[in-house]
ZAMARGU-4260 file (C-alpha; in steps of 0.2 Angstrom, whole numbers, plus 5000, padded with zeros to 4 digits):
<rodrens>
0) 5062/4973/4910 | 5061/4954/4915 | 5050/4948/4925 | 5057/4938/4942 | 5052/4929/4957
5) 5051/4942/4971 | 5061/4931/4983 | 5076/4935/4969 | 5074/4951/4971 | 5072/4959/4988
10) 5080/4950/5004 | 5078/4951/5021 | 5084/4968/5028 | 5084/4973/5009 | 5081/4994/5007
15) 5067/4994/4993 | 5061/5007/4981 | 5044/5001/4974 | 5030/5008/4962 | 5016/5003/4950
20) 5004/5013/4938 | 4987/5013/4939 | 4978/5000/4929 | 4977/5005/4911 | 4987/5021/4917
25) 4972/5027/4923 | 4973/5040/4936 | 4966/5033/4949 | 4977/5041/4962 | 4975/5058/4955
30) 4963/5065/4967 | 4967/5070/4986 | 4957/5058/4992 | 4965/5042/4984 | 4983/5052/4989
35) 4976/5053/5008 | 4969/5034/5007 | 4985/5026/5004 | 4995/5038/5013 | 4985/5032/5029
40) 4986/5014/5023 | 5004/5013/5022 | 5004/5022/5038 | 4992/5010/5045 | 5000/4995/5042
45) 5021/4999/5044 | 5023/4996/5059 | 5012/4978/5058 | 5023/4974/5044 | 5039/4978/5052
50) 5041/4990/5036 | 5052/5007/5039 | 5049/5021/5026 | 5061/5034/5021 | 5053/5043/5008
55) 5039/5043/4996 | 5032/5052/4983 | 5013/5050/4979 | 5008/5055/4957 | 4994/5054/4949
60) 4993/5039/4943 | 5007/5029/4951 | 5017/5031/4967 | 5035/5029/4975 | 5039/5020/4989
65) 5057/5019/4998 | 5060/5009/5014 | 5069/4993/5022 | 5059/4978/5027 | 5063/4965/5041
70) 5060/4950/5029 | 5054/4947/5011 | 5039/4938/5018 | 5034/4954/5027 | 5037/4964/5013
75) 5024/4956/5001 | 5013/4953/5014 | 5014/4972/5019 | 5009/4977/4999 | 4999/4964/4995
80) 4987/4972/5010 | 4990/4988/5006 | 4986/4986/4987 | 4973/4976/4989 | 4963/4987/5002
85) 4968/5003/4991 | 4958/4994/4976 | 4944/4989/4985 | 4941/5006/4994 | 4945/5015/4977
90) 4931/5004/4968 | 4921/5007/4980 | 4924/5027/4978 | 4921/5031/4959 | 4909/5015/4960
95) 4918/5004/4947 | 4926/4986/4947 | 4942/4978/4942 | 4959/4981/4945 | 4964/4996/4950
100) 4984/4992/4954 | 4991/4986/4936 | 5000/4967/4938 | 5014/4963/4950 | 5022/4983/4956
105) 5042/4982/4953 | 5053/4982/4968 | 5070/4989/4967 | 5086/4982/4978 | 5098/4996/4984
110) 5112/4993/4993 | 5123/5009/4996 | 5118/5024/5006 | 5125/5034/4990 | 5112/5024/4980
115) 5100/5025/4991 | 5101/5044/4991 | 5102/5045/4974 | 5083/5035/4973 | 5078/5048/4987
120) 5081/5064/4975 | 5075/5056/4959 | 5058/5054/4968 | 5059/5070/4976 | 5059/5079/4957
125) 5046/5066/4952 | 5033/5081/4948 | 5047/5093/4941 | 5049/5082/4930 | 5031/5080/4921
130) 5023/5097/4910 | 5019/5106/4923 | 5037/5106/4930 | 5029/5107/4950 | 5043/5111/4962
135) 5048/5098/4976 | 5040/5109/4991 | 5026/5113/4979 | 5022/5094/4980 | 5012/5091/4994
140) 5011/5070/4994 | 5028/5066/4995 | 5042/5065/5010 | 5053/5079/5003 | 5046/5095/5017
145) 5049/5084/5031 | 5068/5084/5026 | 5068/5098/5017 | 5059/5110/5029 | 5054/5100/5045
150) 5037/5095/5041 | 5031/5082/5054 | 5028/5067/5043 | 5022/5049/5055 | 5026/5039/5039
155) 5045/5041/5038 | 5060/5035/5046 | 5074/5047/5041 | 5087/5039/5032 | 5105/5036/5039
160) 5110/5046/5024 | 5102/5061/5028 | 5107/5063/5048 | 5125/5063/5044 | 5121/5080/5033
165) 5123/5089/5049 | 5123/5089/5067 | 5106/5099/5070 | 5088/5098/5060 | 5091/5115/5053
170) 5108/5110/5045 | 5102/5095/5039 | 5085/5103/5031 | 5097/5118/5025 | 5111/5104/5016
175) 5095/5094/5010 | 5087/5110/5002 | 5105/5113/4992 | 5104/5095/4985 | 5090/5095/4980
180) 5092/5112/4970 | 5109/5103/4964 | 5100/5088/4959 | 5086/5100/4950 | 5099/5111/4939
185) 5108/5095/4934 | 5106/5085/4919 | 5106/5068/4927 | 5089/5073/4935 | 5078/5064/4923
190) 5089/5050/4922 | 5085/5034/4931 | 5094/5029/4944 | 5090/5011/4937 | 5093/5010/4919
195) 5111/5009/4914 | 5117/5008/4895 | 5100/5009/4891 | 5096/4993/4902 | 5086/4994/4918
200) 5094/4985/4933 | 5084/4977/4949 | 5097/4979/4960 | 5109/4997/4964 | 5124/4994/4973
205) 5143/4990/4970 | 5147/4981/4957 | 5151/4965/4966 | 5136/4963/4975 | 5126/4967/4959
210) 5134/4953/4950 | 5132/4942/4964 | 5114/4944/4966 | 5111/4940/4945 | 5121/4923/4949
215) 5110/4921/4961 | 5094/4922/4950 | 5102/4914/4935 | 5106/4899/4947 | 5088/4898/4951
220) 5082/4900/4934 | 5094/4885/4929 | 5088/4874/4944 | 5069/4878/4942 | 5072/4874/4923
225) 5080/4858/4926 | 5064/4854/4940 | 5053/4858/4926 | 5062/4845/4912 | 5063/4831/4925
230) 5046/4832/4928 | 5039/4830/4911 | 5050/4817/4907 | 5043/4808/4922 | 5025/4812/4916
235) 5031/4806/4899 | 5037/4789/4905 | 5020/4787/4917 | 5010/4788/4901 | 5019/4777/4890
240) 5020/4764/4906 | 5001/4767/4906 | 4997/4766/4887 | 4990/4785/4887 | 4995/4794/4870
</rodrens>
């Protein structure tokens, strides 16, 4: 997966999906403790941020984050301060150093509701998927009881999506229960929503806007790479106007 400029990626307004493993893929998130800790920072710090979550889904070693942002800026300011205070708290924890969050996480641009749904449910079966096979409501660090069964969750915004399942909470739980049992016995739920043809993708949506936003980041590669040849050709004629091999 190539690696790009953030500001390429997500947009003001943009509805994100991010995630990052552990350093090393350690699993540093593993116990309750580092579940409850970035729980309460991303709930601390939402709202600062201008960040609105719709779901989540908190592993072992890496989480799952799906929400809309008011601007790109706010948007890597509100995970730069929440990483950065997770790894510093967690270090502090076990009593080790380093880097707890592995590089730059991966952010994911989704347009559609349909997509955006789609992203929602493959987090939800995130544990059914590893050996264990552990149910969605057997989960307990992840948004999926809160629209599956009521839970009262602080972190999360329901998503447009899901309050046109239904005109009550009980209908929409009920119609989010089925789904999700759908989306368990169906093949495609261990397919990413992101890799297609065997290629992953930064950005879900109709195909128009898809393409659009690759022009976008191929014209910026162009430009930056045409910034980077003028100046060393400029660098290059300073030193042979100064004599320096």
């Amino acid at each position: 997966m190539a690696s790009y400029p953030r500001k390429l990626i997500i947009f003001d307004h943009s509805t994100f999906h991010v995630t990052w493993k552990c350093h090393n893929e350690d699993w540093l998130l593993s116990s309750n403790y580092a579940k409850k800790l970035y729980y309460s920072l991303l709930l601390k710090y939402k709202n600062l941020y201008q960040i609105q979550i719709f779901s989540y889904c908190l592993m072992d070693n890496h989480p799952h984050i799906v929400g809309t942002c008011k601007s790109q800026q706010l948007f890597s300011d509100f995970f730069r301060v929440v990483n950065s205070l997770f790894a510093k708290k967690m270090n502090r924890y076990l009593d080790r150093k380093g880097q707890v969050v592995m590089d730059r996480f991966k952010s994911i641009n989704i347009k559609t509701e349909k997509q955006l749904m789609a992203v929602m449910f493959y987090n939800d079966l995130n544990p059914f998927r590893t050996i264990k096979q552990t149910s969605p409501e057997a989960h307990q660090w992840s948004s999926h009881k809160h629209y599956a069964y009521g839970k009262k969750d602080p972190l999360i915004t329901e998503a447009e999506w899901y309050l046109e399942l239904g005109d009550s909470e009980t209908k929409r739980q009920k119609r989010y229960r089925a789904l999700t049992k759908d989306a368990m016995q169906s093949k495609k739920h261990s397919s990413s929503p992101y890799k297609i043809k065997n290629k992953w993708h930064y950005f879900l949506g109709d195909k128009p806007w898809i393409k659009k936003s690759y022009e976008h980041i191929k014209i910026y590669l162009k430009e930056r790479k045409n910034i980077q040849q003028n100046h060393r050709i400029f660098l290059e004629k300073q030193s042979l106007a100064y004599g320096i091999p």
